[in-house]
C-alpha positions in Angstrom: 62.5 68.0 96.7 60.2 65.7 98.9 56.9 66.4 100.1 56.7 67.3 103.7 56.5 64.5 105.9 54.8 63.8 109.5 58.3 64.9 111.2 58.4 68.1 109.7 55.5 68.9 112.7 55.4 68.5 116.3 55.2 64.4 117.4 53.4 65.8 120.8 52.2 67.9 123.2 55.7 69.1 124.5 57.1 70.0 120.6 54.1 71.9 120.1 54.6 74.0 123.4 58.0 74.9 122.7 57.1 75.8 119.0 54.1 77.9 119.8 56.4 79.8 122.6 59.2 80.1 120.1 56.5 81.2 117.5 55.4 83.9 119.8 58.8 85.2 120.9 60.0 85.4 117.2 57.0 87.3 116.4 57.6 90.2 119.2 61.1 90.5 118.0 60.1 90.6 114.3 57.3 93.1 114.7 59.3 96.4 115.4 61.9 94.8 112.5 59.2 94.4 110.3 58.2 97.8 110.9 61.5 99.4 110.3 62.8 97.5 107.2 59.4 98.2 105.8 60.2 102.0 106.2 63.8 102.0 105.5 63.2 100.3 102.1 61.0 102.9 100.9 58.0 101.2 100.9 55.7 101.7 104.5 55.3 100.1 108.1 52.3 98.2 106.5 54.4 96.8 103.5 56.9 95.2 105.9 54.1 93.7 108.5 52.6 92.2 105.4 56.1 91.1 104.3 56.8 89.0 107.8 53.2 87.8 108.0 52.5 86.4 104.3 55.8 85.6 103.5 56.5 84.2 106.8 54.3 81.6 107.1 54.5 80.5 102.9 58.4 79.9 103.7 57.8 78.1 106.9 55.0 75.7 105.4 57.0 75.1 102.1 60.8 75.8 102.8 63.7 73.3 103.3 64.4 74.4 107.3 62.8 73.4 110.1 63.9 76.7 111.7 63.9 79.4 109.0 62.0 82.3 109.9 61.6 84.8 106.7 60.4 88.1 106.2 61.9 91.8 105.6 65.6 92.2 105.8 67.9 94.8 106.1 69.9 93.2 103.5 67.1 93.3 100.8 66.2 97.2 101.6 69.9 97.7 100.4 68.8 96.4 97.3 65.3 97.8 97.0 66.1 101.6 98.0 67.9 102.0 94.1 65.1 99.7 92.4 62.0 101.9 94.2 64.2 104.9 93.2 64.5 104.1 89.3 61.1 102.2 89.3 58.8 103.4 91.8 56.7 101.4 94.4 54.1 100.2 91.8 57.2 97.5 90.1 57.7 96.2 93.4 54.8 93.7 92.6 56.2 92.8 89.0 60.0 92.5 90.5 58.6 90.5 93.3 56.9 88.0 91.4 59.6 88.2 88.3 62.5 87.5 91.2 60.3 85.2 92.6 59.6 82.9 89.6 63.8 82.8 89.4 64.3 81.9 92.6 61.9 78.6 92.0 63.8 78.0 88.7 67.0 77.5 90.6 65.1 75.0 93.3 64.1 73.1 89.7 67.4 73.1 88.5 69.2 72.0 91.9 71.3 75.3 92.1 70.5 75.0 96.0 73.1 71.7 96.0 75.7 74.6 95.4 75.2 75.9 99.1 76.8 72.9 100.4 80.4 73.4 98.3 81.3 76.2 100.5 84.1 75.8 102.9 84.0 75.6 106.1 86.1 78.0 107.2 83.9 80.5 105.4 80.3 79.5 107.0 81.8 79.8 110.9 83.3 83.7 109.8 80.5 84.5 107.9 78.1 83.2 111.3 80.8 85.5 113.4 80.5 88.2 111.3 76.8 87.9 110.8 76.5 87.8 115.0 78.4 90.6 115.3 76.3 92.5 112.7 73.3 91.9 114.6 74.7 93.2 117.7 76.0 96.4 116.0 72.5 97.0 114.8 71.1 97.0 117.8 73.2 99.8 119.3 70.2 103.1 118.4 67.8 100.7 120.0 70.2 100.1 123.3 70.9 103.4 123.3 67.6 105.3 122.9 68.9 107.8 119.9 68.3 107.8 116.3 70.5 105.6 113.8 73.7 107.2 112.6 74.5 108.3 108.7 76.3 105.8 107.0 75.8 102.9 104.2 77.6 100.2 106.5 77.3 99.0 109.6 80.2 99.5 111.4 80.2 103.3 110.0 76.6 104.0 111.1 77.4 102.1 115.2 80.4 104.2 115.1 78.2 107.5 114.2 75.2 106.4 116.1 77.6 106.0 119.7 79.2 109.8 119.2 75.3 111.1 118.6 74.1 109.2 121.9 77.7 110.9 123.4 76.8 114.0 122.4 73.5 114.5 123.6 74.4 112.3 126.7 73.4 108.6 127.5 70.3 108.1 128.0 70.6 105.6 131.2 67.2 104.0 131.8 67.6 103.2 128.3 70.4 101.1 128.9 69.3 100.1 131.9 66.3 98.2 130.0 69.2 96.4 128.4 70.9 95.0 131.2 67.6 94.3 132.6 67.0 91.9 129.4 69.9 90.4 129.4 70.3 89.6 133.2 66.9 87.5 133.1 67.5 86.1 129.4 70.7 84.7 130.5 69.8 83.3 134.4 66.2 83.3 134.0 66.4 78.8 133.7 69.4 78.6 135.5 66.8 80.7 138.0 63.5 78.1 137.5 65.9 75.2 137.9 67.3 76.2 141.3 63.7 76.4 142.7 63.1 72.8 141.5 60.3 73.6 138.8 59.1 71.6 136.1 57.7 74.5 133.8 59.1 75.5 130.4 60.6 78.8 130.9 62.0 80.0 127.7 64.4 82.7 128.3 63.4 85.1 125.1 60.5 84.9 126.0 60.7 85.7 129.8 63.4 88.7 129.3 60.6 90.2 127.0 57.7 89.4 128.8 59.2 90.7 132.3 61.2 93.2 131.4 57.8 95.1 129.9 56.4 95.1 133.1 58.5 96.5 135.0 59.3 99.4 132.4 55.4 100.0 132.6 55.0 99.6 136.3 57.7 102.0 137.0 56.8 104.2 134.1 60.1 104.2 132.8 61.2 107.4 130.5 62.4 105.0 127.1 61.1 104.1 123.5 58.6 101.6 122.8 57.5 100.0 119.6 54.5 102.7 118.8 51.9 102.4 116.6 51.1 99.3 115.0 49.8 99.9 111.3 46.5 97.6 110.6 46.3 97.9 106.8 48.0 94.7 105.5 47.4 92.4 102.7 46.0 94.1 99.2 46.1 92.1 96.0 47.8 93.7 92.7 48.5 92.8 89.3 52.1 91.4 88.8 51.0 91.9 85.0 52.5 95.4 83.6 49.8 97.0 81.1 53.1 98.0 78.8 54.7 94.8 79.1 57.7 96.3 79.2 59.3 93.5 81.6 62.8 93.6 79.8 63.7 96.4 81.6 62.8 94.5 85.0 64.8 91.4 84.5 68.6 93.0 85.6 67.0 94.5 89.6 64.9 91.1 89.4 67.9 89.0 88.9 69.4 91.1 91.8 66.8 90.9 93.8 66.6 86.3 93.1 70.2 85.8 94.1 69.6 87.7 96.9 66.5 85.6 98.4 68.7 82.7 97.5 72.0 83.3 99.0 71.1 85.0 102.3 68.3 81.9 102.6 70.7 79.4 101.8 72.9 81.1 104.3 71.1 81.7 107.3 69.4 78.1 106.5 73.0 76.9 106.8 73.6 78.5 110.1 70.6 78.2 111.8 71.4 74.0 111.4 74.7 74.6 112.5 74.3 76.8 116.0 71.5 73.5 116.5 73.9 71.2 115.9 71.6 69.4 114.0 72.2 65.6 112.9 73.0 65.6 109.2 70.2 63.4 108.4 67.8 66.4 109.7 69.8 69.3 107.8 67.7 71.6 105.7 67.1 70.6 102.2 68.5 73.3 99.7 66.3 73.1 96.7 63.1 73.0 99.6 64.3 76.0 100.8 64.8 77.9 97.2 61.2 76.2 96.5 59.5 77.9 100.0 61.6 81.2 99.2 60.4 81.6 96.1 56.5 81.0 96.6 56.8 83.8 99.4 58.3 86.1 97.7 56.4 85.8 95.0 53.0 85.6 96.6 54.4 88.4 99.0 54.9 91.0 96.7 51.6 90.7 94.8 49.8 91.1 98.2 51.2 94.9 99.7 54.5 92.8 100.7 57.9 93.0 99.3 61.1 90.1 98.2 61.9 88.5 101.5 64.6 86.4 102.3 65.2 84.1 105.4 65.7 86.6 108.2 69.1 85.1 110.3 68.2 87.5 113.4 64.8 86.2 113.6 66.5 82.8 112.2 68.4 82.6 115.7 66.0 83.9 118.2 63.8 81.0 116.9 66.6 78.0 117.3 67.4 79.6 120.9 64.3 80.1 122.0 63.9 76.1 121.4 62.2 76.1 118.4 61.8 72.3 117.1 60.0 72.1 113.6 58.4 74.6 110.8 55.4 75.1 113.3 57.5 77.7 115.2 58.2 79.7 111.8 54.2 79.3 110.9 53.1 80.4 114.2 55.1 83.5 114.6 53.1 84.8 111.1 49.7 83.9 112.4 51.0 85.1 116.0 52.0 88.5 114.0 48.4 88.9 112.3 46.5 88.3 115.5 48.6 91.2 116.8 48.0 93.3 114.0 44.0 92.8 114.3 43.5 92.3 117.6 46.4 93.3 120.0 48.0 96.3 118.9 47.6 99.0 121.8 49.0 96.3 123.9 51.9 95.5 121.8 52.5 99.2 121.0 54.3 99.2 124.7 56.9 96.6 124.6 60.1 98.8 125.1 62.7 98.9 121.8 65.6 98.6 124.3 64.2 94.7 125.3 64.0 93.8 121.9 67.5 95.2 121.2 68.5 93.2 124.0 66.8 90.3 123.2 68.5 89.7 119.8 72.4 90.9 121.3 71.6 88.0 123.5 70.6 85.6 121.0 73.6 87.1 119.0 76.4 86.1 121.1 74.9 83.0 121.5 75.5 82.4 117.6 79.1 81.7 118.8 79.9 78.1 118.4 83.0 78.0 120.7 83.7 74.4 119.5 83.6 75.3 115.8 85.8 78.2 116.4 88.6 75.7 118.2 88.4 73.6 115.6 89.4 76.2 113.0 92.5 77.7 115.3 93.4 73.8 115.3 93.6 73.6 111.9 95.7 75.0 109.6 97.1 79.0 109.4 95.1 79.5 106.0 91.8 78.2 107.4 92.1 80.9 110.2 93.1 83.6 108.1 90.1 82.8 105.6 87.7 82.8 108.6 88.2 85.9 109.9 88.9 88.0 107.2 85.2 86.3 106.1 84.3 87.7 109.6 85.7 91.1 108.7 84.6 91.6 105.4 80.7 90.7 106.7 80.9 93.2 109.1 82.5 96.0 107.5 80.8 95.6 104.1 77.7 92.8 103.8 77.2 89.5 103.8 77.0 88.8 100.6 80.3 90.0 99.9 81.5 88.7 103.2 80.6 84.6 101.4 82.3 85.9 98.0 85.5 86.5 99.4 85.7 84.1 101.7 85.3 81.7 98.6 87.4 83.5 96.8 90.4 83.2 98.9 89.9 79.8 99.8 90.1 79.2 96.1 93.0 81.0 95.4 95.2 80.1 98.8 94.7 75.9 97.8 95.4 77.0 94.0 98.2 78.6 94.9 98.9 75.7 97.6 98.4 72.9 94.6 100.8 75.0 92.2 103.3 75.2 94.6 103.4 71.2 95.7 103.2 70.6 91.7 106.4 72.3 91.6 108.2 70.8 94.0 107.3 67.2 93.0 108.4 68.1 89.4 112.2 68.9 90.8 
């Protein structure tokens, strides 16, 4: 690990601008997120703001990525719904801190270098996959009606599209969505037709615009709500029983969770960039920022966070350029909380849902995905059955079978071409 340097910030005027915008952007898309994983995960709306605020900005000062934005996901309230179950809400601050200290034990040992062995093949599915995902979650929010049952997330879309059938679509709703979209995907191409020099970031100006009109016409769909103002109180990560043997098998979970989906979305965000592999995000950085926010997270009304892909890659395509972006969205995020919450409270849900399909179709790296269907027949089949697997079950088994068949088709490949230069 190296100590951050002068180019880890903006160089001028222009870098800051598109940070502080990217910042800002990232932090109205996290805020009704925060909210909901903070709710979902048995914990409260407060625990997650906290969770996108402290850890947020601890990640982005100290983390490997320039573009990493970290906070609540839904991947982590899959694991903490059992954990806050068997345990109740008062470990969260032990297992936080326990998973936490692990997860800075592996940046020590240089377990992040491990991130970079994975195939190819594997990272573009798993990004696939991980886009689709994101669009799929979207769908209550697009379509103004209550998540469907289910533990995955092509059950609960499927569930969630017969409710919104059943009780009828709910068009100004989806309306909102189009609405997004149409500016977040014309809204330069727009700007540059009328000649103007002025930074326009399309995020941004599909969020900002597409509020006001909702409001102006008083149109009949969701908005984010209440905003909860109670963040940030210190408690003990020390048990009074010391009975922190029985901790160490959720906080284990709980650490190679933070690390792998961190890792990953690290991984991804530098490759929809196309960053220069001088400027790639540095592994054992990133397990080091992780770490310290989960840590100092879940000792201050937080929870475990992990680097937030979703938020990840509204920040790279909103034109985020260094950590600043990541750091600004958590200060943006308090400032909200303290100061600008009834005005917040109206942004509709359907604009943020169609914010982040829109950023999500844009993960889609069309010459990454030729590349592969040039390549060979096993590198195809491994990429989208690591596609599949992330959608229909998680990411995190999405990455271990994708490994796991690429290292059984080339050991099965090896054996093979050993026998026949044997006869």
């Amino acid at each position: 690990m190296r100590i951050l340097s002068r180019q880890d910030f903006p160089t001028d005027r222009k870098v800051f601008l598109k940070d502080f915008i990217s910042g800002i952007t990232v932090a109205i898309v996290a805020l009704p997120l925060a909210i909901g994983f903070g709710i979902t995960s048995g914990m409260s709306a407060a625990a997650g703001i906290s969770t996108a605020i402290i850890a947020g900005f601890i990640a982005g000062l100290l983390g490997g990525s320039r573009f990493q934005v970290s906070g609540p996901t839904g991947a982590m309230t899959v694991v903490l719904i059992p954990v806050i179950h068997n345990y109740g809400i008062v470990a969260i601050p032990t297992l936080g801190f326990m998973a936490g200290a692990m997860v800075l034990l592996m940046a020590l040992f240089k377990l992040g270098n491990l991130i970079k062995k994975v195939p190819i093949p594997v990272v573009e599915g798993f990004t696939v996959g991980i886009a689709l995902v994101i669009s799929l979650q979207q769908i209550p929010y697009a379509l103004g009606v209550s998540k469907g049952q289910g533990e995955r997330t092509l059950e609960i879309a499927a569930n969630t599209i017969q409710s919104a059938l059943d009780i009828g679509l709910k068009w100004q709703t989806i309306l909102v969505v189009a609405v997004t979209l149409l500016i977040k995907f014309n809204i330069v191409r727009i700007v540059e037709s009328f000649k103007m020099k002025m930074y326009f970031p399309a995020s941004f100006s599909a969020l900002f615009l597409t509020t006001l009109i909702v409001n102006a016409f008083d149109m009949d769909v969701s908005f984010i709500g209440d905003i909860p103002r109670n963040v940030s109180t210190y408690t003990s990560p020390f048990l009074d029983s010391g009975d922190y043997l029985s901790l160490l098998l959720p906080a284990f979970s709980i650490a190679i969770l933070v690390a792998i989906e961190s890792l990953l979305s690290a991984r991804v965000a530098d490759d929809i960039s196309n960053t220069p592999l001088d400027k790639q995000f540095r592994p054992n950085q990133e397990l080091f920022g992780q770490g310290s926010a989960t840590a100092v997270a879940s000792i201050f009304g937080g929870m475990p966070a992990t680097g937030a892909i979703a938020r990840t890659n509204v920040n790279v395509r909103s034109g985020a350029i260094t950590r600043v972006s990541a750091m600004v969205h958590s200060i943006f995020l308090l400032l909200i909380v303290v100061f600008l919450a009834p005005i917040f409270s109206r942004i509709p849900s359907a604009a943020i849902a169609g914010v982040l399909i829109g950023t999500s179709f844009r993960i889609f790296n069309k010459a990454s995905m030729l590349e592969i269907f040039r390549s060979s027949k096993r590198n195809i089949f491994i990429y989208i059955i690591t596609a599949l697997v992330t959608v229909s079950i998680d990411l995190i088994w999405g990455i271990a079978v994708g490994i796991a068949l690429y290292l059984i088709i080339n050991q099965f490949k090896r054996a093979i071409t050993t026998k026949i230069f044997r006869k």
